[in-house]
PLY file of the C-alpha trace (Angstrom):
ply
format ascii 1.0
element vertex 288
property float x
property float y
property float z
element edge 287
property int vertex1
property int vertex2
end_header
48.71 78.69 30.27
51.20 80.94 31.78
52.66 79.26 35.41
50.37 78.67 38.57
50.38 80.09 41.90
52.19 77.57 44.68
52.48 77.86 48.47
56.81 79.62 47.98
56.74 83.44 46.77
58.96 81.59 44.31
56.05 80.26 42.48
54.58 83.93 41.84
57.22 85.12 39.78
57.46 85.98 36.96
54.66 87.44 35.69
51.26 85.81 35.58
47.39 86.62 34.21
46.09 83.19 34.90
46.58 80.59 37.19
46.84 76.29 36.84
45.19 74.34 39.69
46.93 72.42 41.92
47.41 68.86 42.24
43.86 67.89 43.54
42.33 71.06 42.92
39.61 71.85 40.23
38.10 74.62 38.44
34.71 75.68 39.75
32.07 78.17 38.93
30.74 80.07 41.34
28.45 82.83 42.25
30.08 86.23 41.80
27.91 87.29 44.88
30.01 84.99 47.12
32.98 86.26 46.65
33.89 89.53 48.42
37.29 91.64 46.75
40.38 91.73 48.81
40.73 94.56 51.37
44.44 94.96 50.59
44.25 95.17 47.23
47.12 97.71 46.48
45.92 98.77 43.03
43.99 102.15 43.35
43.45 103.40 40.01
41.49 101.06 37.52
41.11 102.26 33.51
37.33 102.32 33.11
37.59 102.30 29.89
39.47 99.12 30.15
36.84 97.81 32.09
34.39 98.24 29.97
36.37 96.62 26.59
37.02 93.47 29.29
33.32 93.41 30.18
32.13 93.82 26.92
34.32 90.42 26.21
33.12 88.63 28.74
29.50 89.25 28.06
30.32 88.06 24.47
32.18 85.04 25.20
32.40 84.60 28.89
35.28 84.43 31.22
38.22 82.03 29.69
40.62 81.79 32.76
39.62 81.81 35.92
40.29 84.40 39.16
41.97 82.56 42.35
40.36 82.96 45.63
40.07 81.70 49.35
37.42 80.13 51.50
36.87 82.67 54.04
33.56 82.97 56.45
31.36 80.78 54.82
32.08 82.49 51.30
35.20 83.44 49.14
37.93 86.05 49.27
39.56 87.52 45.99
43.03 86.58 45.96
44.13 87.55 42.31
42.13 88.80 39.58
40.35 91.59 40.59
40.51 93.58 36.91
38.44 90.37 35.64
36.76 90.51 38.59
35.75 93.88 38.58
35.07 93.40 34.84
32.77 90.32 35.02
30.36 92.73 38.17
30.43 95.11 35.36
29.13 92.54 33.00
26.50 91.32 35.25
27.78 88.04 34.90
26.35 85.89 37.88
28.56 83.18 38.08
32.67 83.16 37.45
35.41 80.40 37.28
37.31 79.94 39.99
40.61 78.18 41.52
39.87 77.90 45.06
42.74 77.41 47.20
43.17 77.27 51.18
45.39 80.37 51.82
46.65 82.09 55.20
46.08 85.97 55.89
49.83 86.40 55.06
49.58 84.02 52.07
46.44 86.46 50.29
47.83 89.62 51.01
51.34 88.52 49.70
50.12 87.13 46.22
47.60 90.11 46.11
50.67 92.58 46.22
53.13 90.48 44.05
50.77 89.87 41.30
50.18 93.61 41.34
54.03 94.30 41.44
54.40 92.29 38.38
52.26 94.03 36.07
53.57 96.71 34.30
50.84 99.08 34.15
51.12 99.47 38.21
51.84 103.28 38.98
54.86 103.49 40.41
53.16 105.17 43.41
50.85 102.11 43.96
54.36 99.76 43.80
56.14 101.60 46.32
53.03 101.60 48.69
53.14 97.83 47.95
56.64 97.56 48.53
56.28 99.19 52.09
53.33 97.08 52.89
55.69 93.79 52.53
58.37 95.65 54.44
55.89 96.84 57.10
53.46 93.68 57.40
55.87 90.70 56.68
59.60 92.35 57.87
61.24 92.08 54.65
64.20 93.87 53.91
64.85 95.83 51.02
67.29 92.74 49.87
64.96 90.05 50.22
62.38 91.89 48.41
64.65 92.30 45.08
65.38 89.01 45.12
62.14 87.97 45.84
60.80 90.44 42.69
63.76 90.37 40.40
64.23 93.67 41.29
67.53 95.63 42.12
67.76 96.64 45.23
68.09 100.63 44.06
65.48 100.09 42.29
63.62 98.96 45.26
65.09 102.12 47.46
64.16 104.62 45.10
60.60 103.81 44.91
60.53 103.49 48.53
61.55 107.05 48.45
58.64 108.56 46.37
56.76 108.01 49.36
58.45 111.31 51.10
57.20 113.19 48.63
54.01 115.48 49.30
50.34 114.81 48.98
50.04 117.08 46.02
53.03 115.67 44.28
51.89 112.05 45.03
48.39 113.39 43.06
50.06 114.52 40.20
52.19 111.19 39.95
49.15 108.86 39.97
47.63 110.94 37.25
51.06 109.83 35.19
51.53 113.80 34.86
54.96 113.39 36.68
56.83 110.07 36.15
59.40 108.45 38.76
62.38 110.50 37.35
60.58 113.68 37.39
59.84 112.48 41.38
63.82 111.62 42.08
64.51 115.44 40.80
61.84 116.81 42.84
63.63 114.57 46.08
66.63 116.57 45.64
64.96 119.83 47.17
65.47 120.18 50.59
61.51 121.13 51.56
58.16 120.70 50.57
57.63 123.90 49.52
60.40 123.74 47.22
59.25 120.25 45.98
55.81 121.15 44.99
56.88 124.36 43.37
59.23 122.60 41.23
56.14 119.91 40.58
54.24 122.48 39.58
57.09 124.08 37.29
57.63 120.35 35.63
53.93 119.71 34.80
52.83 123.25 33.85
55.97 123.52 31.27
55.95 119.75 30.11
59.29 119.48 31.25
61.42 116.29 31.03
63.72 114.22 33.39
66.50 116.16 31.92
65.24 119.73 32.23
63.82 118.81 35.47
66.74 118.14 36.60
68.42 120.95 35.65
65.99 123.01 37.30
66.47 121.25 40.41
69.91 122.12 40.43
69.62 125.84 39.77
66.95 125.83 42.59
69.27 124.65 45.18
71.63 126.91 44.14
69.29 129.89 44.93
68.45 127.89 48.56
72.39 128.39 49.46
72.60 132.08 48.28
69.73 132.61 50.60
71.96 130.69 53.52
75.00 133.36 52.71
72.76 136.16 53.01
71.61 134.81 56.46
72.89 136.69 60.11
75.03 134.31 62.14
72.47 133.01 64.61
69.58 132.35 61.81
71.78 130.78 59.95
73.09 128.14 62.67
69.44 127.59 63.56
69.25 126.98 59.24
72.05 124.95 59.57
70.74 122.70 62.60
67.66 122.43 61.24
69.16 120.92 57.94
71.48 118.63 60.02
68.48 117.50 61.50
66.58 116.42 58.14
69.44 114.86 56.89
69.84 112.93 59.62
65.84 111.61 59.32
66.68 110.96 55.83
70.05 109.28 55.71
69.17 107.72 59.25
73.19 108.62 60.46
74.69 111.31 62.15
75.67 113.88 59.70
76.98 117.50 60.25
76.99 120.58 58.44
79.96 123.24 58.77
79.02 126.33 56.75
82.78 128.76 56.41
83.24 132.13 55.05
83.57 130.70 51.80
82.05 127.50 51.24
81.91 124.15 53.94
81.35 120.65 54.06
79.45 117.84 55.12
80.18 114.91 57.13
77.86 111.85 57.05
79.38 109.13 59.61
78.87 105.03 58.99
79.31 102.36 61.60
79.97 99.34 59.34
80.25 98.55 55.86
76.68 97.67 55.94
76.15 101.06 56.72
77.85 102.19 53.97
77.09 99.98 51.11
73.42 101.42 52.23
74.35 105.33 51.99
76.30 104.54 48.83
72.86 103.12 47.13
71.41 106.34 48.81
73.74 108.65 46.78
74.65 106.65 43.66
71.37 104.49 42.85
72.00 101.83 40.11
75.16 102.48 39.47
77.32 99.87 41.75
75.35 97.10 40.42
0 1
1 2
2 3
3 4
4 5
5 6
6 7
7 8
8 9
9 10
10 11
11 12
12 13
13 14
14 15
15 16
16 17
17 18
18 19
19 20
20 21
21 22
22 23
23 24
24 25
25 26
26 27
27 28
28 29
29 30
30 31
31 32
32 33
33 34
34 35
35 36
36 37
37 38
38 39
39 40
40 41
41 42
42 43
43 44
44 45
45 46
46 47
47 48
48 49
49 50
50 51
51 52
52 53
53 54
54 55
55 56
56 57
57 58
58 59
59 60
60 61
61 62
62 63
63 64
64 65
65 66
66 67
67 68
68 69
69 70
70 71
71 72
72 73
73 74
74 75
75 76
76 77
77 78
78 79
79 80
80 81
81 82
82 83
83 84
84 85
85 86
86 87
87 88
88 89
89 90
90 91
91 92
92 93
93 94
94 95
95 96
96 97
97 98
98 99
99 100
100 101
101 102
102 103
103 104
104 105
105 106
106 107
107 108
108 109
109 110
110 111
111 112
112 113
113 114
114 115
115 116
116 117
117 118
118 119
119 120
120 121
121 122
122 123
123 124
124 125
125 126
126 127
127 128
128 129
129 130
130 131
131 132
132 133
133 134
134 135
135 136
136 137
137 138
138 139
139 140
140 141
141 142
142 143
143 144
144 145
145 146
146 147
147 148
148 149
149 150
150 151
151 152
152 153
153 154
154 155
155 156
156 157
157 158
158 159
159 160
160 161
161 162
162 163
163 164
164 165
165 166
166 167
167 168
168 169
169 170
170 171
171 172
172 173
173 174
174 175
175 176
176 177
177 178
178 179
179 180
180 181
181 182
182 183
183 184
184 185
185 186
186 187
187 188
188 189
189 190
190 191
191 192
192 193
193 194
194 195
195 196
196 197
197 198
198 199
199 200
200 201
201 202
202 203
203 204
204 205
205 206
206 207
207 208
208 209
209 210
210 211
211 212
212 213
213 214
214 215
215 216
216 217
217 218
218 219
219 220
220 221
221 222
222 223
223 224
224 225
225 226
226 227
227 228
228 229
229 230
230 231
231 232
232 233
233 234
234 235
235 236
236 237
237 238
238 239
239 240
240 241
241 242
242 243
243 244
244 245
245 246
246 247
247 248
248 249
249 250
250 251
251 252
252 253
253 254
254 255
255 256
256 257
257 258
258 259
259 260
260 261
261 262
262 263
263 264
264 265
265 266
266 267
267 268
268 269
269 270
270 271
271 272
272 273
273 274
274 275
275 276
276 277
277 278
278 279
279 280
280 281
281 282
282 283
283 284
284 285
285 286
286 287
């Protein structure tokens, strides 16, 4: 069996599908009715199909490994295992094997999220709204969490960023009809509109990271002949409008000076904190 959950976020990583008891804990059926699913369960998207083939197993030979959960209100929380889970309700099965284990709030949703994070079939979207809820809920920082993981710490920033992208775009990503490279493209467009037109542009042509790309350049091209072509005053309005986005983004000061012919940016940093985080901003994985 592969290694057991423990009380350290050490002791859920790496990956994991079934779980050891304890010292002093057993395994023990119980009824599937008594056991409720976890509320934060950050997977949104379950295969059906999937489903079935795992519930078609389990009505042939049962469940093998059991699903760890938590006392909680007289009954039992899901803490991991909530595709066998699922799978076994499917089944009809009335009665499950079980680890049960005495866990804190913080302790549930943690594992729930890290066993989640360590399975490769997570959309990308679903890991960087886990990722946020760790930041969010427990005051990680993006360090901690790639240690934590065995993550890089781009790696950990740049799915952190998908979540700026649109509604529409965040649609066509959890249908797997734009992948994370497609999405870092797409973040390279100053606006929404710009964004999901490009989205749309990538999926209806089948384009790849490459081409995408590409694209994205040319686009942004077009977005600073339109700046040229701008009077005076709309185009310092343009320009302080942009200033001001790049500041949300970058969270620094940054100004734009737009000449006759051509102009520059300036992005200020306080400390070399500050930097080392704006260099990760602009050149993702390739300080490490």
């Amino acid at each position: 069996m592969k290694k057991g959950l423990g009380r350290g976020l050490s002791a859920l990583i790496p990956e994991y599908e079934s779980f050891e008891p304890e010292k002093g804990e057993k395994i023990q059926v119980i009824e599937i009715i008594k056991i409720r699913p976890n509320p934060y369960q950050p997977r949104r998207d379950f295969d059906p199909q999937k489903l079935e083939e795992l519930a078609s197993s389990l009505k042939q030979y049962g469940m093998l490994q059991p699903v760890l959960v938590t006392p909680k209100e007289g009954n039992y929380e899901l803490v991991a295992g909530e595709r066998r889970y699922r799978a076994a309700r499917l089944a009809q099965l009335e009665e499950i094997p079980c680890i049960v284990r005495t866990l804190s709030s913080r302790e549930v949703n943690e594992i729930s999220l890290i066993e989640n994070i360590q399975r490769e079939d997570l959309n990308v979207l679903e890991e960087s709204m886990a990722y946020q809820r760790l930041i969010a809920d427990y005051e990680y920082t993006q360090e901690e969490l790639a240690q934590k993981l065995g993550k890089s710490r781009p790696h950990i920033a740049n799915t952190l960023r998908l979540l700026n992208l649109s509604p529409y775009c965040h649609n066509l990503l959890l249908k797997d009809e734009l992948s994370a490279g497609h999405c870092r493209a797409i973040l390279s467009l100053p606006n929404t509109v710009a964004q999901d037109a490009l989205a749309k542009k990538i999926v209806g042509q089948n384009l790849n990271v490459r081409q995408a790309e590409s694209l994205a350049q040319s686009l942004k091209g077009e977005v600073s002949e339109k700046i040229k072509k701008l009077n005076p005053k709309v185009r310092d309005a343009f320009l302080l409008s942009l200033e001001s986005k790049m500041q949300q983004k970058l969270g620094t000061k940054v100004v734009v000076q737009h000449k006759k012919q051509g102009g520059r940016f300036m992005i200020e940093f306080y400390n070399d904190e500050d930097l080392q985080r704006l260099l990760e901003f602009f050149l993702p994985g390739e300080l490490f």
